[in-house]
MOPAC internal coordinates of N, CA, C and O (Angstrom, degrees):
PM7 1SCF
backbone

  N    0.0000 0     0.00 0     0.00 0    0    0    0
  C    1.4574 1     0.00 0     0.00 0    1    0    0
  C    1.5268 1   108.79 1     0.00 0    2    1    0
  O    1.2310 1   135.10 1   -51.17 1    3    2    1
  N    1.1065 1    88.39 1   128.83 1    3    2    1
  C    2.0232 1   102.12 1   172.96 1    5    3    2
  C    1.5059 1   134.24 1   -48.87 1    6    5    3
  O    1.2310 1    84.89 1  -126.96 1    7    6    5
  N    1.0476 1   171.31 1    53.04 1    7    6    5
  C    1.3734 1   144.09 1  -124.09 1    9    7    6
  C    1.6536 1   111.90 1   -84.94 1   10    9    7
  O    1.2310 1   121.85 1  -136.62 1   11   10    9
  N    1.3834 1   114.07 1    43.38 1   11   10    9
  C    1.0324 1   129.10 1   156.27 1   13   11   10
  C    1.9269 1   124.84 1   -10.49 1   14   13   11
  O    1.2310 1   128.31 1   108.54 1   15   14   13
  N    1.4293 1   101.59 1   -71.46 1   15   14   13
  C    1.3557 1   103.50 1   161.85 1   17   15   14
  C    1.4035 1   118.17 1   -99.34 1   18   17   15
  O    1.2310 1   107.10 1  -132.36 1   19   18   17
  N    0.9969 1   141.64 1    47.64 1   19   18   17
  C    1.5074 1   136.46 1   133.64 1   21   19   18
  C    0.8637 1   133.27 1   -33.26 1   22   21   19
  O    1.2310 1   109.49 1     0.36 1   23   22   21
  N    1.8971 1   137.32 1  -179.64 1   23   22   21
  C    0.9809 1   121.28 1   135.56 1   25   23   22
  C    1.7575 1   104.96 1  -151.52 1   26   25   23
  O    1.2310 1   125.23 1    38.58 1   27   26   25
  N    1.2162 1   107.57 1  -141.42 1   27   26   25
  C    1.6217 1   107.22 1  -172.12 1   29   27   26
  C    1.4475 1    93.34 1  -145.21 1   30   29   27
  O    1.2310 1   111.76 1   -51.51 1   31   30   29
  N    1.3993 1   133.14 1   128.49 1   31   30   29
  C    1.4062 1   147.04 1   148.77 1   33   31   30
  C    1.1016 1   114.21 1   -34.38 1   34   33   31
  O    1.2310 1   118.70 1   -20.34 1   35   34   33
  N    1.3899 1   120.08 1   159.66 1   35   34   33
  C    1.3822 1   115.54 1   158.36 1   37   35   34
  C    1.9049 1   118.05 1   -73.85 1   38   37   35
  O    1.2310 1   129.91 1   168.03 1   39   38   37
  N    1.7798 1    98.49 1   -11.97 1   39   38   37
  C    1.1525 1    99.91 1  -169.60 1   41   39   38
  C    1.8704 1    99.79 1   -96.62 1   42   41   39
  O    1.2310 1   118.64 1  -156.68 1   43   42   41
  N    0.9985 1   120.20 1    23.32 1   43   42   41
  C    1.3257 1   147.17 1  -165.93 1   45   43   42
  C    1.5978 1   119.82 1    25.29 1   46   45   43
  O    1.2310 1   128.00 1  -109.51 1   47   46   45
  N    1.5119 1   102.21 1    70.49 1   47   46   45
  C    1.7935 1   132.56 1  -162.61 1   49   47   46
  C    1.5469 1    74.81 1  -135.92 1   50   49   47
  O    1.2310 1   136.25 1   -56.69 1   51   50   49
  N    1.5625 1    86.15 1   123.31 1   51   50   49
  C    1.7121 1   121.13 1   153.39 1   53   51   50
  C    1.4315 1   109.07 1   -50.44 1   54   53   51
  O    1.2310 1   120.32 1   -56.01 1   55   54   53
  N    1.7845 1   116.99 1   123.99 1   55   54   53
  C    1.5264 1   108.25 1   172.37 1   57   55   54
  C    1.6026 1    92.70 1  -126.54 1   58   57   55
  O    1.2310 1   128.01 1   -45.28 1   59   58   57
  N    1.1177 1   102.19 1   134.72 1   59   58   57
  C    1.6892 1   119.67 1  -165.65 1   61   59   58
  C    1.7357 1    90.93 1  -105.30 1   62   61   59
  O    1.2310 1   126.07 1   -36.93 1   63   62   61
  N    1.7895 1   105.93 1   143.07 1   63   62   61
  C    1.4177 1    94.61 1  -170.17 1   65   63   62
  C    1.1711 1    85.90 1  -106.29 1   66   65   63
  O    1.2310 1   128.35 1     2.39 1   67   66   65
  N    1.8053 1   101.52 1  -177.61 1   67   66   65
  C    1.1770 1   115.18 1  -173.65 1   69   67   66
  C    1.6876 1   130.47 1   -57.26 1   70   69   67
  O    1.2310 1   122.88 1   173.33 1   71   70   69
  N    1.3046 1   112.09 1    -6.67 1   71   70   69
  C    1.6344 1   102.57 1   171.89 1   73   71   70
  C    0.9602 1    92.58 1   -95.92 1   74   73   71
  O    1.2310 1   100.06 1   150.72 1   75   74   73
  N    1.7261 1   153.69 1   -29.28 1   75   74   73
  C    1.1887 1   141.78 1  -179.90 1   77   75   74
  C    1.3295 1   115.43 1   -58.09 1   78   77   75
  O    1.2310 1   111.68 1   142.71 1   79   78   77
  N    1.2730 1   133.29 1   -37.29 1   79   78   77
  C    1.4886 1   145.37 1  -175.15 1   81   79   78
  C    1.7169 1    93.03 1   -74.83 1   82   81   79
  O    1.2310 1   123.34 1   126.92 1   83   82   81
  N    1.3409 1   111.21 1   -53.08 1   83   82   81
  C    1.4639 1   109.45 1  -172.44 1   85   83   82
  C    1.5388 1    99.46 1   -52.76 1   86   85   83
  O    1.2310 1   115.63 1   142.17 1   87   86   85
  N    1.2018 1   125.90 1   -37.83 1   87   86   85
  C    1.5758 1   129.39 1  -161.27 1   89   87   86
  C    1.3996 1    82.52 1   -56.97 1   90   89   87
  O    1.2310 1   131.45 1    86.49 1   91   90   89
  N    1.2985 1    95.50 1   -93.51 1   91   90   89
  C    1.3786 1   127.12 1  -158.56 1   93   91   90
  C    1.7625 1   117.90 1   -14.52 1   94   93   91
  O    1.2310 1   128.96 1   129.84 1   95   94   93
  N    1.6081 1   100.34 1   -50.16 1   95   94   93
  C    1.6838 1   123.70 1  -172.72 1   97   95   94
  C    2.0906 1    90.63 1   -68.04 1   98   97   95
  O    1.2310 1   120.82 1   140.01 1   99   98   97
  N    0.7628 1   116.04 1   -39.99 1   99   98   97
  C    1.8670 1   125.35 1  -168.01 1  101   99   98
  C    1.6838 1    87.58 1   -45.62 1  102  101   99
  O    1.2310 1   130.86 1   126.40 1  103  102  101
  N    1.9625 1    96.65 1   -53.60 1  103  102  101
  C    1.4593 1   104.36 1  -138.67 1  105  103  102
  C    1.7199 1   111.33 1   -69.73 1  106  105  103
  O    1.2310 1   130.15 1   159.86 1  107  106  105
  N    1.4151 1    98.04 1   -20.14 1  107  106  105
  C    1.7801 1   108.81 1  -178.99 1  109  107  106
  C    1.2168 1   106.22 1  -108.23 1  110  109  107
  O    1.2310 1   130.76 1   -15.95 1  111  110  109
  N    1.8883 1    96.85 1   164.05 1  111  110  109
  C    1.4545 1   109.70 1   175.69 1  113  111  110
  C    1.5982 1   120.35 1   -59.29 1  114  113  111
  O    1.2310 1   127.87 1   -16.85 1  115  114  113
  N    1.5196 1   102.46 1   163.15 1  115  114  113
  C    1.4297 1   109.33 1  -162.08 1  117  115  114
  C    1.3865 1   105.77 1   -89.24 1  118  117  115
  O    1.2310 1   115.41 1   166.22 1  119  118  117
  N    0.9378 1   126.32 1   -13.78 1  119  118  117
  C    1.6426 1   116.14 1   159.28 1  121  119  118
  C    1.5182 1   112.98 1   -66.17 1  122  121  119
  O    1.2310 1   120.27 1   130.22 1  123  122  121
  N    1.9107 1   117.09 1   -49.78 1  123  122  121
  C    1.3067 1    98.52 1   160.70 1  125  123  122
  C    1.5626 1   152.98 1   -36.91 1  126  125  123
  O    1.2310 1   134.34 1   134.72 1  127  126  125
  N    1.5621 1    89.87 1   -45.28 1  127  126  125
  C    1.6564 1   112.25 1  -174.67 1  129  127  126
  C    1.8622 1    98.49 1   -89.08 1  130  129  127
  O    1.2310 1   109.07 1   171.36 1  131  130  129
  N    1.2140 1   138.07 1    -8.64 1  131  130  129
  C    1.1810 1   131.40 1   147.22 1  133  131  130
  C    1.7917 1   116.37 1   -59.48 1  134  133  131
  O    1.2310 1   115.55 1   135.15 1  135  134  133
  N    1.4267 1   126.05 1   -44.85 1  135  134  133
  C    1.2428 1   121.25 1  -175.29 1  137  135  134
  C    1.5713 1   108.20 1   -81.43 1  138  137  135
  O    1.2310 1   124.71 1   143.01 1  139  138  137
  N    1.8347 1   108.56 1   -36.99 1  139  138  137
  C    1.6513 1   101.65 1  -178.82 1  141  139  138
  C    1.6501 1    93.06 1   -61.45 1  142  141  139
  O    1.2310 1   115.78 1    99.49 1  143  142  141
  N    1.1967 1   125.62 1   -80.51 1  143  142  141
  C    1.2520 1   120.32 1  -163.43 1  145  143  142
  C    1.4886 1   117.84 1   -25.16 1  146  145  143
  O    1.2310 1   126.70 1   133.80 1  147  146  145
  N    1.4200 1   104.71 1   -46.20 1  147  146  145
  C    1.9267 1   104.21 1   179.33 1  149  147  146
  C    1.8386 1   111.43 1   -53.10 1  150  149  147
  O    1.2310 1   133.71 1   127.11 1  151  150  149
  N    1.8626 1    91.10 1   -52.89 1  151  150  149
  C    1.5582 1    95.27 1   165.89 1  153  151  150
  C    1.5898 1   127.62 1   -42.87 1  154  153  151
  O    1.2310 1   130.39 1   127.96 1  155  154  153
  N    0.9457 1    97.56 1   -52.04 1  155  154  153
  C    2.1884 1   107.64 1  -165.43 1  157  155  154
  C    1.8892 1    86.93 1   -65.67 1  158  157  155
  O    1.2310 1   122.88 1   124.40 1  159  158  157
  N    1.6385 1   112.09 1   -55.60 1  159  158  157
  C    1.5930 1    91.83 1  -160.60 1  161  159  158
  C    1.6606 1   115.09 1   -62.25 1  162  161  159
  O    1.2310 1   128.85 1   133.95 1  163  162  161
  N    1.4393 1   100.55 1   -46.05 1  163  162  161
  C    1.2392 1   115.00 1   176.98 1  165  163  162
  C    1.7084 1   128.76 1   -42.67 1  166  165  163
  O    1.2310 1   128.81 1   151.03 1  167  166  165
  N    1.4672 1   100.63 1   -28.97 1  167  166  165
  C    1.4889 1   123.77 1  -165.80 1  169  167  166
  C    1.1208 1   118.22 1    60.16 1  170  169  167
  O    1.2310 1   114.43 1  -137.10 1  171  170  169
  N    1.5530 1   128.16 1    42.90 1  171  170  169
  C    1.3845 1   128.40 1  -152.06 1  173  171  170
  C    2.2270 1    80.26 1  -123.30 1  174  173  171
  O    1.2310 1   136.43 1   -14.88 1  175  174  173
  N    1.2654 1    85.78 1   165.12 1  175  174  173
  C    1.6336 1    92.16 1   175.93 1  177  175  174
  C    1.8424 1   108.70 1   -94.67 1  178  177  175
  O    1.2310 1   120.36 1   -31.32 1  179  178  177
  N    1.3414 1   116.92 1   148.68 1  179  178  177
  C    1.4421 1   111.69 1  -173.28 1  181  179  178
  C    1.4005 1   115.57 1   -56.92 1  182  181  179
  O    1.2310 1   112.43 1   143.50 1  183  182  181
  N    1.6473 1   131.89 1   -36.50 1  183  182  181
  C    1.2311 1   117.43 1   168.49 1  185  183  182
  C    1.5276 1   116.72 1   -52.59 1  186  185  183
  O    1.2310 1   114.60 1   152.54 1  187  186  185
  N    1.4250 1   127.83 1   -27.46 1  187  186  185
  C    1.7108 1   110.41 1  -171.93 1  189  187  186
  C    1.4223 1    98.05 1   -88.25 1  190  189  187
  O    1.2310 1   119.80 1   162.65 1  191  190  189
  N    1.6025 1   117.98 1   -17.35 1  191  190  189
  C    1.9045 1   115.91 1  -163.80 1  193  191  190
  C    2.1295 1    96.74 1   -80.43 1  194  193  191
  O    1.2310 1   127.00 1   156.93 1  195  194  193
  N    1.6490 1   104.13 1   -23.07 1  195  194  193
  C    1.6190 1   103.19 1  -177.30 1  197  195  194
  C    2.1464 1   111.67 1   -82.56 1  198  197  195
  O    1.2310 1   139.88 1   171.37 1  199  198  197
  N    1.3602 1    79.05 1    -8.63 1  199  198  197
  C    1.5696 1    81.43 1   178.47 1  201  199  198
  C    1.3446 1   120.88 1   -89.34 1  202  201  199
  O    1.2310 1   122.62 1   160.74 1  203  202  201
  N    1.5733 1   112.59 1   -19.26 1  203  202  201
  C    1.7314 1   126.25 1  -166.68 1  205  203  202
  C    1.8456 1    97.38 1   -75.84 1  206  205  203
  O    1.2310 1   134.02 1   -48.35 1  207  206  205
  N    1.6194 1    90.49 1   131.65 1  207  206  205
  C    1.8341 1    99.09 1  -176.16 1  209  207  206
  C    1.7265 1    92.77 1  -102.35 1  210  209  207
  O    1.2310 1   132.78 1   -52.85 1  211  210  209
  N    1.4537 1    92.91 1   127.15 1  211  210  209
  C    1.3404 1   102.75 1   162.45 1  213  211  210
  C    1.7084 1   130.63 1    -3.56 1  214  213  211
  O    1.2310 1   129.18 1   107.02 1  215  214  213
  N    1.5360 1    99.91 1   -72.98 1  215  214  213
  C    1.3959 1   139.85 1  -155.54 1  217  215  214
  C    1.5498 1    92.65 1   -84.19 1  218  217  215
  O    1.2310 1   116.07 1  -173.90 1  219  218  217
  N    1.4127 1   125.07 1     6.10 1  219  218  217
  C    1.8111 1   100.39 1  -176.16 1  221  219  218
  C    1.8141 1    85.59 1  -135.30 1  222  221  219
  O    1.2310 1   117.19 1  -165.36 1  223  222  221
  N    1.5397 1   122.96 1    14.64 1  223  222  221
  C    1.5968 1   117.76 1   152.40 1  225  223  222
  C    1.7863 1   116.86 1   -79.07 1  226  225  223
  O    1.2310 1   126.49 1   -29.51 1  227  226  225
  N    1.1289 1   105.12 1   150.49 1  227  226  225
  C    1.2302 1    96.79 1  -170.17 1  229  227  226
  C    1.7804 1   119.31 1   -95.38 1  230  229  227
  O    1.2310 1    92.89 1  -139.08 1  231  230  229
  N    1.0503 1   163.96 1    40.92 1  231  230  229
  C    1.7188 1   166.38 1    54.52 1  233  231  230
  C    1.5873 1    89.11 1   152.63 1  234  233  231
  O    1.2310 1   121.96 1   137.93 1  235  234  233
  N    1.0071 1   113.86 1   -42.07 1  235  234  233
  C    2.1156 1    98.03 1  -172.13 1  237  235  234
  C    1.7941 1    95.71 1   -89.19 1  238  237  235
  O    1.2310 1   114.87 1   147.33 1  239  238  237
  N    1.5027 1   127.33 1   -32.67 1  239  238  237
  C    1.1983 1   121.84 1   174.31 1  241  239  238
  C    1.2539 1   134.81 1  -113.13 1  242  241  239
  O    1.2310 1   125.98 1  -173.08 1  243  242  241
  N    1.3584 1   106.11 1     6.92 1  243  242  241
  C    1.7796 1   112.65 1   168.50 1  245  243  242
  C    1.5713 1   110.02 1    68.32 1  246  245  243
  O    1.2310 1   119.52 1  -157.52 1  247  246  245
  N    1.4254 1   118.51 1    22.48 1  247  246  245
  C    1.5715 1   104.88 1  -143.96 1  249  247  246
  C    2.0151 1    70.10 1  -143.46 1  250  249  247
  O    1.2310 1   134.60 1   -40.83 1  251  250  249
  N    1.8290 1    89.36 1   139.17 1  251  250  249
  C    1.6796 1   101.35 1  -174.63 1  253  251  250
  C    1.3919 1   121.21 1   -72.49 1  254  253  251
  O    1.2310 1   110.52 1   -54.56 1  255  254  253
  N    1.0633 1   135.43 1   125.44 1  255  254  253
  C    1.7664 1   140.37 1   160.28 1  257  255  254
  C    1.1652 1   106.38 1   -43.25 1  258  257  255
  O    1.2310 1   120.10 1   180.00 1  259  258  257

């Protein structure tokens, strides 16, 4: 895949646009693309999004215990 729409930060970090992210999430398993996705919205890095237990988010606010 191309990175066609990319771009470069000012802090000079690769920002992949939104069909690239869409690619990408298609291309892996769905347990993966459940934790990246938690990661990317959250803005959290994937080691803290693989540590979050189910059972300590909170269900009416989406927001962690």
């Amino acid at each position: 895949m191309a990175l066609s729409g990319s771009s470069w930060s000012e802090a000079g970090k690769l920002m992949l646009s939104v069909e690239e992210i869409e690619h990408f999430l298609d291309a892996i398993a769905a347990r993966a693309s459940v934790v990246l996705t938690t990661a990317y919205a959250a803005g959290s890095r994937v080691s803290e999004a693989v540590q979050l237990i189910v059972s300590s988010i909170e269900r009416r606010t989406y927001q962690h215990r």
